[in-house]
N, C-alpha and C positions, 0 to 999 in steps of 0.2 A: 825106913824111908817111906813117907806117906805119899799118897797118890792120889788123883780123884780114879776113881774104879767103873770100866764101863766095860768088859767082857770077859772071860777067860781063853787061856792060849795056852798049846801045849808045842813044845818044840826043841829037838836034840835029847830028848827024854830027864827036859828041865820044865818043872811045872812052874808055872804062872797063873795067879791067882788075884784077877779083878771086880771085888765085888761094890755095887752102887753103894757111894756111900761110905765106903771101907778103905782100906787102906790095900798097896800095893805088897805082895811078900813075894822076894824073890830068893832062892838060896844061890845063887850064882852072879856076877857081873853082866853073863851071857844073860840071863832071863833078865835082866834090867832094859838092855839095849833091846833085848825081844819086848819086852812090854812097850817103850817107847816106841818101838815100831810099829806096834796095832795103835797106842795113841795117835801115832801120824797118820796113820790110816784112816782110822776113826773121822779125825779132822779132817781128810782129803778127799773122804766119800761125802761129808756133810756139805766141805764147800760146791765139791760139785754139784751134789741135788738140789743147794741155793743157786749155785748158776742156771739150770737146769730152767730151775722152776720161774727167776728171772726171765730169761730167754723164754720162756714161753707166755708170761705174762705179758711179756712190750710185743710180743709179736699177736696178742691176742689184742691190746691198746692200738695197736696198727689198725688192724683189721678194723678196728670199731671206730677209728678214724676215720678211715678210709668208708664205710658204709655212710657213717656222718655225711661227710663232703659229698657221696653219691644224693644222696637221699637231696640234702641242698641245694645240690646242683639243679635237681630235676625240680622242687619246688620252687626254684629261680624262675625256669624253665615256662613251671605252668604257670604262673602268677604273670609271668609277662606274655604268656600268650596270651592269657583270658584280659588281660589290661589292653592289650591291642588291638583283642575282638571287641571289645567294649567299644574304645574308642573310635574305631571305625562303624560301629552300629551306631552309636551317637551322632557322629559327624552324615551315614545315611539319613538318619531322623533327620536330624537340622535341616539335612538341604531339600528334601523331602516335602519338610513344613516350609521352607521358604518358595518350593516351586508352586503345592497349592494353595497357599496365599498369595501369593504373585498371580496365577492364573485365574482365580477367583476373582480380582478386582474387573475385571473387563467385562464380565455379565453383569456383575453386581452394578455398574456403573449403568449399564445399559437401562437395567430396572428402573434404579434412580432416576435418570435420563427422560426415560418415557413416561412417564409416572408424572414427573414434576410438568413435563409439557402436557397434558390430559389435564390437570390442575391448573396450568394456566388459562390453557386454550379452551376446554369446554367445561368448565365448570358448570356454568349457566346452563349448560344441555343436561348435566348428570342431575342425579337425584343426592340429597342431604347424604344420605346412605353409600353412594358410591362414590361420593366426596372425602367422606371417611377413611372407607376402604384406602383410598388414596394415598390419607394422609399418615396411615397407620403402616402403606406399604413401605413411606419415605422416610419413615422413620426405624422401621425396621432396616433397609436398606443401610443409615446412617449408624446405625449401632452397629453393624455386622462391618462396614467398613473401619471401627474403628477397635473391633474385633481383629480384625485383619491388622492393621498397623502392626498392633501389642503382638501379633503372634511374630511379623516381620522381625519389629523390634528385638523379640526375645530369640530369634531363632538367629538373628544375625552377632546375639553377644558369644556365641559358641564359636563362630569364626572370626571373631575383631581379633588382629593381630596385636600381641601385649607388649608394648613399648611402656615400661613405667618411666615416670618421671615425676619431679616434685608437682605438687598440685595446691594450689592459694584456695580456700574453701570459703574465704571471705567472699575472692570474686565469682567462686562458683555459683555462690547460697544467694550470689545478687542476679546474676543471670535466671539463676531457677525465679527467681520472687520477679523476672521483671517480665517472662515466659508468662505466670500464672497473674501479672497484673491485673487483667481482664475481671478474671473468677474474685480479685481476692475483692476487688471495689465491688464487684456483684454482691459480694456477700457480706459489706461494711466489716470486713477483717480485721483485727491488729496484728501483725507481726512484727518480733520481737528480733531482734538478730543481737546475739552477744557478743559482739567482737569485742578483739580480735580473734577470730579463729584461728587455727594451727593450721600448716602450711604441713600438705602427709604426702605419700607417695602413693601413686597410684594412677591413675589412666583417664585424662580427663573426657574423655567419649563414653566412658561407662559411668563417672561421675554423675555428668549432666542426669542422666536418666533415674537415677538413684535418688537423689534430691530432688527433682520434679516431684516425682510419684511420691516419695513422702511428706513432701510439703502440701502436696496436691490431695491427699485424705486426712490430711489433719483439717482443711478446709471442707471438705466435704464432709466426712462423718461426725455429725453435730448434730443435735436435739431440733426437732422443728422450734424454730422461732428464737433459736442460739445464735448468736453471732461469735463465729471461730476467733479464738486468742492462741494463738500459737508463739511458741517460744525456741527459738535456736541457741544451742550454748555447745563446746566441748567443754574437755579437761583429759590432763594426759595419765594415760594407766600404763606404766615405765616405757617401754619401748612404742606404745601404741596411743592413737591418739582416738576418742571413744566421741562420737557426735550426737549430741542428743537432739530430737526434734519432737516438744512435747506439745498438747493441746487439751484442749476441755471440749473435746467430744465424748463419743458416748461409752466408748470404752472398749476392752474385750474381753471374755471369759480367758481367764489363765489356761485353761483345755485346749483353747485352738490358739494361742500362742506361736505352734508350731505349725498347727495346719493351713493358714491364712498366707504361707509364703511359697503354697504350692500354683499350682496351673488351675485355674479357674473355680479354685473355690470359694466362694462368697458367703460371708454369713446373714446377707440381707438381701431383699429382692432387689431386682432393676430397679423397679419402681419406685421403690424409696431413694435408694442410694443407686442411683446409675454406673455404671462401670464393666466391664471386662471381665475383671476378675486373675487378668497378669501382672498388673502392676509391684504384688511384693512378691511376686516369684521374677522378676525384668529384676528387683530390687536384690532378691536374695544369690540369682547367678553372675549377675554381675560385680558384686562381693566377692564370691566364691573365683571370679576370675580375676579377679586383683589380690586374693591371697588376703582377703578380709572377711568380716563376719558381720550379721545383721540379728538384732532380734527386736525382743519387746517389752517392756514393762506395763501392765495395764491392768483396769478391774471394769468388768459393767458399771458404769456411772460417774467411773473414775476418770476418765480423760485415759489417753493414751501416752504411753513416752518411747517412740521409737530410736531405737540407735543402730550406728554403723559404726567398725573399728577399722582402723590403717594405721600403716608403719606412721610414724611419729619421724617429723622431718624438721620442722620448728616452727 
């Protein structure tokens, strides 16, 4: 009778003889049932040290679970606390920059004030020279007040309460062009409006401000002696509707693409081009608070093509 062969056994002084590989020899009945006994054996130790090692395995999966979910827990943990220290540093700033721009207007006014009466009233008594001074004071005054606005402006889009709802961009882009009437017959403009525009979602008090400002440097930033052509169109990119607002001004180096939508930074003096220096940073958080995006397509010489994107509504 053959066997698979995994030990030897001795027992009742009947030998039993298992070798790997070999064949079972038993001279008795009794050494068969003995042999089969240590096979079962055999068997009964293996399954246990599989159960064994099982059961130690899922209980070491546990553990490694459970360290998981600690460890998560607590990176949950810090991620929302450092999110709520933020936003509470944030919401400090803002109101921060709203109180000293708010409080700044009432000297600045005074300056102005006194300034421009000294100018009416005694001109005639002053010198060419302190007439200047005067007129250099009133104008500094007027820039810093409109300083002051853009900072109000932007400080207040951190607190507008966000109620979306659909928004007509047709009527918006007419509002913005009828705001900038003034500028655009100053500067013998053409604007172009592609209608119809797409109807998107999003917040029409942060709209307004978005479209000003970039309608309002595509007429400003122009070659001396250029007369701005500016061009309004969408088109829908699937879920999103993508607004373009291009012109034949002077352009921008692709390198500050990104940098020109921060807090006062300018790539030309006052002097040439007048300005602030908030308007595409007013442009880029107020996007950022309607859950949209703003950038730039442009080259030096190239003209500009500014866009915004929003939910696509119809």
């Amino acid at each position: 009778m053959r066997w698979p062969v995994k030990a030897i056994a001795w027992g009742g002084g009947v030998l039993v003889v298992l070798v790997a590989g070999g064949t079972l020899w038993a001279r008795s009945p009794e050494a068969r049932l003995l042999g089969l006994a240590v096979l079962a054996l055999l068997a009964l130790t293996a399954f246990v040290l599989l159960a064994l090692m099982s059961a130690q395995m899922q209980a070491r999966v546990r553990e490694d679970e459970q360290r998981l979910a600690e460890l998560s827990a607590t990176l949950e943990k810090r991620v929302a606390e450092r999110t709520l220290a933020l936003e509470e540093a944030n919401e400090a700033l803002s109101a921060f920059t709203y109180s000293v721009s708010h409080d700044l207007r009432a000297p600045l006014r005074a300056i102005h004030g006194f300034s421009q009466l000294l100018l009416e009233e005694h001109a005639t008594g002053l010198s060419a020279q302190a007439n200047g001074y005067l007129e250099r004071v009133i104008a500094a005054t007027l820039r810093m007040e409109s300083l002051i606005n853009d900072l109000l402006q932007y400080s207040r889009l951190g607190r507008e309460p966000m109620a979306f709802a659909p928004v007509a961009l047709d009527a918006e882009v007419a509002v913005a062009l009828e705001t900038l009437a003034v500028e655009i017959r100053s500067r013998a403009a053409v604007v172009r409006v592609h209608s119809p525009l797409p109807v998107v979602m999003g917040h029409p008090v942060l709209i307004a401000p978005v479209l000003q400002n970039l309608i309002g440097n595509a007429l400003k930033f122009v070659a001396p002696g250029v007369h701005p052509e500016v061009a309004i169109s969408a088109e829908r990119r699937e879920q999103l509707a993508r607004v373009w607002i291009a012109d034949n001004g002077i352009g921008i180096a692709p390198a500050h693409h990104e940098r020109i939508f921060t807090v006062f930074e300018r790539l030309h003096g006052s002097a040439a081009y007048p300005g602030t220096g908030i308007g595409l940073a007013i442009v880029r958080k107020a996007m950022e608070r309607m859950h949209g995006h703003a950038g730039v397509d442009s080259a030096v010489g190239s003209g500009s093509r500014f866009w915004i994107e929003l939910p696509f509504v119809g």
